[in-house]
C-alpha positions in Angstrom: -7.8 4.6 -1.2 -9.4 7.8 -1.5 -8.1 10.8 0.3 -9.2 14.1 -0.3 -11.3 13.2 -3.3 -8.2 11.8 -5.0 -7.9 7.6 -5.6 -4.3 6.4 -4.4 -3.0 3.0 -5.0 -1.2 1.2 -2.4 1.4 -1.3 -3.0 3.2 -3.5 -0.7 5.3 -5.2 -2.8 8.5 -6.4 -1.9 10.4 -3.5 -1.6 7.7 -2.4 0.3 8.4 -5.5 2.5 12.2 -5.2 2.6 11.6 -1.3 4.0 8.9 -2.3 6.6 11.1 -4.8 7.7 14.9 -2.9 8.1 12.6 0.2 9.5 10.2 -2.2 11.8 11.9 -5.6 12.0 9.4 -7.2 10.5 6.2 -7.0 8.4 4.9 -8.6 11.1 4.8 -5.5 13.3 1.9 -3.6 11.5 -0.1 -4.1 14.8 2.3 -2.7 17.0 2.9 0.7 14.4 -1.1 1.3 14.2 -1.1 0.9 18.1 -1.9 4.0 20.1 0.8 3.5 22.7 3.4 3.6 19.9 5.0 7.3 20.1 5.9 7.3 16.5 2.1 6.4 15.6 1.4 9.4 13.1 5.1 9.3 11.5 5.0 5.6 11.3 1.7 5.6 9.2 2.7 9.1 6.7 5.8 6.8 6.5 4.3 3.5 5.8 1.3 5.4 3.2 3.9 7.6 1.0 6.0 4.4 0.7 2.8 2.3 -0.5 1.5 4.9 -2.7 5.1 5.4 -3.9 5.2 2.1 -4.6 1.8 2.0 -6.7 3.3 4.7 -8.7 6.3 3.3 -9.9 4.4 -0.3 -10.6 2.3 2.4 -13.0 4.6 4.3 -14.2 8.9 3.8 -13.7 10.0 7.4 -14.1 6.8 8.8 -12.1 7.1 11.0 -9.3 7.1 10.4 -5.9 5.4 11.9 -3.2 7.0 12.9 -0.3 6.1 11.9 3.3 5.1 15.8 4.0 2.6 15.7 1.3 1.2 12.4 2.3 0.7 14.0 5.5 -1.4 16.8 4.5 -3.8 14.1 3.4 -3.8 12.4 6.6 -6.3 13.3 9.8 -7.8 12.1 13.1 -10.9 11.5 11.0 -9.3 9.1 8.4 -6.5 7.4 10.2 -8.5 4.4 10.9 -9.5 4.2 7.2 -6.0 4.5 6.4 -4.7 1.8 8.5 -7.3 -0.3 7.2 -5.9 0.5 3.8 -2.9 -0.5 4.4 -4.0 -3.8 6.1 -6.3 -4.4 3.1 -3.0 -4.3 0.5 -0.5 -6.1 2.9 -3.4 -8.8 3.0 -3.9 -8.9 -1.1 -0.3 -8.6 -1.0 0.7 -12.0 1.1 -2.4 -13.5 -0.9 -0.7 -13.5 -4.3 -1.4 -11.8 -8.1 -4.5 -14.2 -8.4 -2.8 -15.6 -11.7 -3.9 -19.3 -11.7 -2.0 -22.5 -13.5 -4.5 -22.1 -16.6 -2.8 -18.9 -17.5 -4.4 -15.7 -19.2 -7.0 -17.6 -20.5 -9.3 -16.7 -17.3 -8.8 -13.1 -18.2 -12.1 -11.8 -19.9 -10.6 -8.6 -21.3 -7.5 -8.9 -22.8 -5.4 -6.3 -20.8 -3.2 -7.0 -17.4 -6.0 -5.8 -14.8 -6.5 -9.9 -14.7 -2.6 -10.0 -13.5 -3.5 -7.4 -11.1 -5.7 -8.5 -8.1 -2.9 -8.7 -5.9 -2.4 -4.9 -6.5 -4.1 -2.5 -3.8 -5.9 0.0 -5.4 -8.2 1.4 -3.1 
């Protein structure tokens, strides 16, 4: 995802998951957060994007740094809250469709490195 000129990954792996689901009830209730009757619409989603991103950086990088929510927020707007959401729909989807790795192994990968191991990873 691309806010403010910068890429961001988004990652909803399963700590991702385990979060959404202690904070929502379920990962189930994405609909219900993006939904303009909810009250907690704009804190929901600055949540919800600094934990993906967050997540994207530590599946890069184990000692990076973490953004907090604030920051995240600064990077949010009227104007690109529906492309967020999307965003985050589009890695929960990748996310529940698997890594792509198929029974033949690495020999489907063309180039040698992980990105091959890596569809299921959002980086939008």
């Amino acid at each position: 995802m691309t806010l403010r000129g910068k890429e961001y990954g988004l990652l909803f792996s399963l700590n991702a998951l385990d979060e959404v689901q202690g904070k929502f009830g379920g990962y189930d209730k994405l609909n219900e957060i993006f939904n303009d009757k909810n009250p907690n619409l704009f804190k929901d989603t600055r949540w919800l994007l600094t934990l993906l991103i967050n997540e994207w950086q530590l599946y890069e990088d184990e000692n990076a740094q973490l953004f907090e929510e604030k920051r995240i927020g600064t990077l949010i707007h009227l104007g690109n809250l529906n492309e967020v959401q999307q965003a985050i729909y589009a890695s929960f989807a990748r996310a529940m469709a698997g890594d792509g790795d198929k029974d033949s192994g690495a020999a489907d990968d063309d180039n040698g490195d992980d990105e091959g191991n890596r569809q299921g990873v959002q980086e939008s």
